[in-house]
Phi, psi and omega in degrees: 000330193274353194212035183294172166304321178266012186253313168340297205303300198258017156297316180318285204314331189321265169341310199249005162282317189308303185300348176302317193285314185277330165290352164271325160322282187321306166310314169294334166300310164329284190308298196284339167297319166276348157277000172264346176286310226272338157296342196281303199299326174275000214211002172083008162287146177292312186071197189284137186217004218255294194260124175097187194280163198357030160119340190341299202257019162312278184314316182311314168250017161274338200270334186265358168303278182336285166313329200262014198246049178288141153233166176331287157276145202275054196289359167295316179297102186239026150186178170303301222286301145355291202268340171312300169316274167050255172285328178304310158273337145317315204258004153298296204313274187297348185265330192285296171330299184306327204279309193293322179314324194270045146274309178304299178278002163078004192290207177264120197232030190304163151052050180245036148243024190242266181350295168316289181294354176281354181264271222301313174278352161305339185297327183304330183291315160325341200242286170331332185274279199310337181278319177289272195321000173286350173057039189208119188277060141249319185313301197281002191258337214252309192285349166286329190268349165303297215284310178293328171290341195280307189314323199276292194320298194310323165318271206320313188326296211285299163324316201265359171284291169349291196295298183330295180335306170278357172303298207239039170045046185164187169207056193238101171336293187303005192288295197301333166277348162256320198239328171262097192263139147083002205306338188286340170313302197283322189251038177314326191300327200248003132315288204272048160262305173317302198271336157318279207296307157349303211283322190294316171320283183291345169084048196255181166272162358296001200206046159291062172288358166270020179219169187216157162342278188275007149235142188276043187236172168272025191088235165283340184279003190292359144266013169236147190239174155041207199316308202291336173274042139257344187294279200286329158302313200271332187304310176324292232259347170301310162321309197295300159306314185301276212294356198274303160322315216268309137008296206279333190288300205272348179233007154240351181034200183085187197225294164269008144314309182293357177261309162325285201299317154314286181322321184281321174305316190300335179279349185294329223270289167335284162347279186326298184271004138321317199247278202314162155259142172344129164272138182262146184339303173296331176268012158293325200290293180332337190274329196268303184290321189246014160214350190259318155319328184271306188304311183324290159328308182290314202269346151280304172352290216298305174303348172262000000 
């Protein structure tokens, strides 16, 4: 009875969200020890080479910095909105592990590009929260334009989710590692609408708005410390990887394409904030409403 079918199922889904979670954890040390060699290198630098054999266990030991730097009182925390974001991101954090485990795991994946979009935009909200509650007007100047960037991005998303969907009459993620190969053949106009808009998402450069020119601040996070600013550093770079995967699934399919090709996105991400220089606002919205929407719109024409 403790092992019926659907008890099976979700001690499985369990099991392998944990392990997901500690294997992205171990990745994301990774992930963040190589942007950080591949800025140093780009700019003539070395970059961390001090702990461990060329620098390895640098992210290892910045994450016990982080923890040991508890203070008494939770004074990073400056309201109730503050620790809701939070919590908020915590529990983005645990729906992206399920969503892949069950991805992973072969399970029932009906409506999971529905799903994808109700977390991320929930992400916005997340970032809105952590920036107004922070009791610091550079934090709420970095959650208004968070809040402006979500309206011009989420469309094109929500359109370019749309199409994929009817590619494969539906919205069950596994459709695309079996039967929709190559889909970037068909749908080029809504790549690189797709890989534009990844930067806008995760907030990278050119179109890192949560930080700004004219303020010497690091954005919403600059009232957080020790756990809730690891909180929000592993939400970050967990995004990145998750959309880099989810990049390689839906518009190259296959199974060790899809492992290749995550590595070349997480370097596009690298890359991106490597090269580019900041966009200033305004000319993001131009960019989004009077020209990457109207090409989005010729290039389904054309494919149609």
């Amino acid at each position: 009875m403790f092992f019926s079918g659907e008890s099976w199922r979700f001690y499985y889904v369990l099991g392998l969200s944990l392990l997901v979670f500690i294997v992205f954890m171990v990745n994301i040390a990774f992930i963040v020890l190589m942007e950080r060699k591949a800025m140093a290198y780009s700019q003539s630098r070395k970059g961390p080479n001090k702990v461990g054999f060329c620098g390895l266990f640098q992210s290892f030991a910045d994450f016990l910095k982080l923890v040991s730097k508890m203070k008494g009182k939770m004074t990073s925390i400056r309201g109730s909105m503050s620790a809701v974001s939070l919590f908020w991101c915590g529990g983005l954090v645990i729906a992206l592990m399920v969503l892949y485990s069950s991805c992973a795991g072969n399970l029932n994946t009906e409506n999971w590009l529905l799903v994808y979009l109700i977390l991320f935009a929930m992400g916005g909200y997340c970032n809105m929260l952590v920036g107004w509650g922070s009791f610091n007007k550079y934090s709420l100047l970095a959650a208004v334009r968070v809040c402006m960037c979500s309206i011009c991005y989420d469309a094109i998303l929500m359109c370019v989710m749309i199409v994929l969907g009817l590619v494969v009459s539906g919205y069950n993620i596994l459709e695309f590692v079996e039967h929709s190969w190559m889909n970037i053949l068909l749908f080029p106009g809504c790549f690189v609408c797709w890989m534009i808009f990844l930067l806008v998402e995760t907030f990278r450069v050119p179109f890192d708005y949560l930080e700004g020119e004219s303020e010497t601040v690091s954005g919403v996070n600059v009232e957080y410390n020790h756990i809730p600013f690891l909180i929000l550093y592993v939400y970050e770079y967990l995004v990145i990887f998750f959309l880099s995967w989810f990049t390689s699934l839906v518009f190259f399919g296959g199974n060790m394409m899809v492992v290749v090709l995550t590595v070349f996105h997480l370097l596009f991400f690298i890359l991106a904030r490597a090269t580019f220089a900041r966009c200033r606002f305004d000319v993001f919205l131009n960019l989004t409403w009077k020209y990457l929407l109207i090409f989005f719109i010729f290039s389904l024409l054309v494919v149609v």
